[in-house]
C-alpha positions in Angstrom: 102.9 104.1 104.5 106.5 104.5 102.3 108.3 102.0 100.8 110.6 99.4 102.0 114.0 101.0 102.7 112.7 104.3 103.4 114.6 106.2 106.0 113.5 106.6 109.1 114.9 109.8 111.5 114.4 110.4 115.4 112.0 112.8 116.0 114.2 114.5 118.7 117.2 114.2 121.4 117.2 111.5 123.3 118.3 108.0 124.4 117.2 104.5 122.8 115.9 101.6 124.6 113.8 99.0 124.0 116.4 97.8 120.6 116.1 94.4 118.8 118.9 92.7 120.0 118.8 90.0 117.7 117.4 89.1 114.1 114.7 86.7 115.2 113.3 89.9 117.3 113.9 92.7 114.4 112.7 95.3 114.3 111.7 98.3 116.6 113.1 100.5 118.7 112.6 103.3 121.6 113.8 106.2 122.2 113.5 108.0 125.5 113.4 111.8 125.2 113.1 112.7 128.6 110.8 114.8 130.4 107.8 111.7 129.9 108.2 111.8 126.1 109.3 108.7 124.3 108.6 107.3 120.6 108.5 104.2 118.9 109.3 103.0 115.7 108.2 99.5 114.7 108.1 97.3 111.9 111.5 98.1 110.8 112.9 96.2 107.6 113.9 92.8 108.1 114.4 91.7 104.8 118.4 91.6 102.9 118.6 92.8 99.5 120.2 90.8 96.5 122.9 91.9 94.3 120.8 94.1 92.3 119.3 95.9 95.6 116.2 94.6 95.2 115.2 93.4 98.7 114.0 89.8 99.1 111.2 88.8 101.4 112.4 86.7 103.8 112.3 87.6 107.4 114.9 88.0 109.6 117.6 88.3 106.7 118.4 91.7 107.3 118.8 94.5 109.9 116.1 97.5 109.7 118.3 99.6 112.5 121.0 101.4 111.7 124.4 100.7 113.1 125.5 101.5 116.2 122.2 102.0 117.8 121.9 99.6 120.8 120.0 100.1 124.2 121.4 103.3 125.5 122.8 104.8 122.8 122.3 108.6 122.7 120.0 109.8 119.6 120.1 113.3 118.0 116.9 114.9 116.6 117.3 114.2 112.7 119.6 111.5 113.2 119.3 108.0 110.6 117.6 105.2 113.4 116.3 102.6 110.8 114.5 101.8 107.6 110.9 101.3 106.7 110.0 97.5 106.9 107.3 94.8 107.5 109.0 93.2 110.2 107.5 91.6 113.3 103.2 91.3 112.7 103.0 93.2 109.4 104.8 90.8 107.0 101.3 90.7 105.6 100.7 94.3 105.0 101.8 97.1 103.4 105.7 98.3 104.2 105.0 101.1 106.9 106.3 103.0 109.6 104.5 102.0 113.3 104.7 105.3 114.7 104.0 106.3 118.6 103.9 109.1 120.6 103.8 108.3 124.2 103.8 110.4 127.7 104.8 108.0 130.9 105.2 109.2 134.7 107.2 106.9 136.7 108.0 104.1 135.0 109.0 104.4 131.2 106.9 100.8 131.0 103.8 102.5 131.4 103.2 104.8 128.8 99.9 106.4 127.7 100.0 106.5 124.5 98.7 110.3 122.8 97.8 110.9 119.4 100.9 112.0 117.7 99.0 113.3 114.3 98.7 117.3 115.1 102.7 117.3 116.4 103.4 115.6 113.2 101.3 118.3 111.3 103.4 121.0 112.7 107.1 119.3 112.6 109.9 119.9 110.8 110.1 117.0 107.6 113.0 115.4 105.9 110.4 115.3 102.9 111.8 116.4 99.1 110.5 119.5 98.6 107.7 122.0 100.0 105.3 119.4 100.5 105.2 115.9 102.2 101.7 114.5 100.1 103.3 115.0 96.6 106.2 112.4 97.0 104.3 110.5 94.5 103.2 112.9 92.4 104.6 113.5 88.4 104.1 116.6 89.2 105.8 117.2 92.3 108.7 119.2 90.4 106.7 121.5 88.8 104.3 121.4 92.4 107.3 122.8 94.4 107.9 125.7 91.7 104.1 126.6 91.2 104.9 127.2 95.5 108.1 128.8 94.7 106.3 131.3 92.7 104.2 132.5 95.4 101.5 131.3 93.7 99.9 128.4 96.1 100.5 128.2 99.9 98.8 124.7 100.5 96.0 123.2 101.0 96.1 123.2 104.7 97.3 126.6 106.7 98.2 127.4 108.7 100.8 124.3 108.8 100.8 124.2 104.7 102.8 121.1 104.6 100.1 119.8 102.1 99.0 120.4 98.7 96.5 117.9 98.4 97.9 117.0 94.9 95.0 114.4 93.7 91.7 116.2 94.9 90.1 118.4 92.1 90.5 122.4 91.9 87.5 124.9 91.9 86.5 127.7 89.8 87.5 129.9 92.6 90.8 128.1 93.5 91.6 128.9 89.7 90.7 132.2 90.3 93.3 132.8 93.0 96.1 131.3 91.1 95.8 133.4 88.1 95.2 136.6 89.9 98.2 135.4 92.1 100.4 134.7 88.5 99.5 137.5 87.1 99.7 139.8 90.1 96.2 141.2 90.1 95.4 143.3 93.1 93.5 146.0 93.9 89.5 146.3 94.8 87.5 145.0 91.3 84.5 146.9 90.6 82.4 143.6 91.6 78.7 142.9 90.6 79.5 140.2 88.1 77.9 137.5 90.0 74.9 136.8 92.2 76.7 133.8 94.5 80.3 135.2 95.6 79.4 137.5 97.9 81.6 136.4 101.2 83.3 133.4 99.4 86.6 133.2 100.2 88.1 134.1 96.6 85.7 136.7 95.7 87.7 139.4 95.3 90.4 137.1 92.9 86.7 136.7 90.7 86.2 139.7 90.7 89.6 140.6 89.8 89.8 138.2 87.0 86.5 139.2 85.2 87.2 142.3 85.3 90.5 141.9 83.4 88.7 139.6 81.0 89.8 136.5 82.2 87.2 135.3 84.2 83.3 134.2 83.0 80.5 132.7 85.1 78.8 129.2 84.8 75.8 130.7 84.3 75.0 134.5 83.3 75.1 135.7 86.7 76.9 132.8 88.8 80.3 132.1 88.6 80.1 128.7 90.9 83.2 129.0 92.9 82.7 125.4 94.4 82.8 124.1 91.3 85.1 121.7 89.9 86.9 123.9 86.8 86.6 121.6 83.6 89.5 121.4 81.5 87.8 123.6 78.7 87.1 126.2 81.3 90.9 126.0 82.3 91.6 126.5 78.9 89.2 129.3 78.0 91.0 130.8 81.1 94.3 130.9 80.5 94.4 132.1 76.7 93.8 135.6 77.9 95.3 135.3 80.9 98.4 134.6 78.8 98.0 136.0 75.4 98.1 132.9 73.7 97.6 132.2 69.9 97.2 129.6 67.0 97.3 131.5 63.8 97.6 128.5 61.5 94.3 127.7 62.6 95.5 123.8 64.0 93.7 121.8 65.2 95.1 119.6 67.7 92.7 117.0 69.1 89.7 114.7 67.8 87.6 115.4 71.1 86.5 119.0 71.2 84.5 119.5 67.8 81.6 120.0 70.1 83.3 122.4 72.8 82.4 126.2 72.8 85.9 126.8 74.1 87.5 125.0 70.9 89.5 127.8 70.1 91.3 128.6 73.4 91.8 125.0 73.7 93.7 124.9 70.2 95.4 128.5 71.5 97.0 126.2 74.6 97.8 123.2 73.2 100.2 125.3 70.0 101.8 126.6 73.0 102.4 123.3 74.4 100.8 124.6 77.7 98.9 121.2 77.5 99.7 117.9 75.5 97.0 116.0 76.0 95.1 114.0 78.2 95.9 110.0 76.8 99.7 109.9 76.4 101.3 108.3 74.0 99.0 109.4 71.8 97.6 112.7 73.0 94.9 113.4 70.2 92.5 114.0 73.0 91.9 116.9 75.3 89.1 115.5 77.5 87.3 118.9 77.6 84.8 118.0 80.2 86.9 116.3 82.4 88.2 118.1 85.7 91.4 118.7 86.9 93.5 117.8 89.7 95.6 120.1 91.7 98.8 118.8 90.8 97.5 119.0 87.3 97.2 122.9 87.4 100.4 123.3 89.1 102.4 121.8 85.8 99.9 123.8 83.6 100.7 127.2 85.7 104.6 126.6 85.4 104.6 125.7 81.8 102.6 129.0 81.2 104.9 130.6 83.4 108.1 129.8 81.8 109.0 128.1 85.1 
């Protein structure tokens, strides 16, 4: 799914066939790679754009493949074939890319066709930035310098072409990233908690606790599948950051009841968070959880980033 005038690149080397010759036909293309690899690209834009480049939806007004490209014309890995479209059947969807991967002996004509989503996984992207399911993101900035900082990897390793941008963090994800920020390493004592023995981040827990950062959900569980609520965050990151509010303001009309009122003051005079109902941002939603792409822009404004 992208939207309509989206580029589209070859995937590799090789030679195209199987080209819309005409606008009534437009638009898909072929492209032979050799060895018993081709790919197809379908649905290609059909519509023309006004004056203002705002495209108008009429089929068959426009060309979705990019010049030059004709049957035989050799393709370079990388190289600008098309544009992202609803030609042909999907006039009634969504603007997309058809995408196939296909493996043929003999002749070309019959392909099988094989699953091309673990070669995509592992390709090379003409994506902005580190990740390719942020593009939408308002945080996808401050996403691609929360990776710069070494502080996040992805979501998915080993390929970590993902940073799964809208699914909540956990208390031990936010564990990780502020012993990663704050450069925390080195064996903790441990002990702190009955339910973190083997997890994944305990050693980050018990890195954080130690240096009086971390707490527990309970007395003696810290709950490291948990989704972190945004008071938590807050009560976090005060310490971990040495934040302060000595005027005593108090910035929102939502937390009167939060045992983490203070730290949540402490962030927001420090403009590490603004709010959580813009314009008007007299609301902090304290029990509410957070997203990943949420943390990142909180970790780079407390970073300076």
């Amino acid at each position: 799914m992208a939207p309509k005038g989206t580029p589209v690149y070859a995937v590799a080397d090789g030679v195209a066939n199987w080209v819309s010759q005409n606008q009534s036909e437009c638009c898909r293309l072929q492209i032979d790679h050799g060895n018993g690899w081709v790919t197809r690209y379908i649905h290609l834009n059909d519509d023309r754009q006004d004056e203002n480049g705002n495209y108008i939806d009429y089929d068959n007004q426009g060309w979705g493949i990019a010049p030059g490209i004709v049957e035989g014309t050799p393709i370079t890995k990388g190289q600008l074939i098309g544009w992202v479209g609803d030609s042909g059947n999907a006039s009634e969807t969504v603007t997309h890319l058809h995408f196939e991967l296909r493996q043929y002996s003999g002749s070309i004509w019959n392909s099988t066709p094989i699953d091309p989503y673990p070669y995509l996984l592992i390709a090379e992207h003409n994506y902005v930035g580190q990740f390719y399911d942020d593009e939408d993101s308002v945080h996808q900035a401050n996403i691609d310098k929360f990776y710069q900082a070494g502080i996040t990897v992805g979501c998915n390793p080993p390929a970590s072409n993902e940073f799964c941008p809208t699914r909540t963090i956990t208390r031990g994800e936010m564990a990780a990233f502020i012993s990663r920020a704050l450069g925390l390493t080195g064996d903790a004592a441990g002990g702190y908690y009955s339910d973190i023995g083997g997890n994944l981040f305990e050693g980050d827990i018990n890195r954080i606790t130690e240096a009086g950062i971390g707490f527990g959900c309970t007395t003696d569980l810290y709950c490291p599948g948990q989704p972190i609520l945004r008071e938590e965050m807050a009560e976090m990151l005060v310490p971990a950051f040495g934040y302060d509010n000595p005027d005593a303001i108090d910035f929102f009309t939502d937390d009167s009841n939060s045992a983490f009122q203070e730290s949540i003051n402490k962030l927001a005079n420090h403009e590490i968070t603004l709010g959580c109902n813009p314009p008007d941002n007299d609301m902090f939603c304290p029990t509410e959880t957070l997203t990943r792409a949420q943390m990142a822009s909180f970790f780079v404004r407390a970073l300076g980033l």
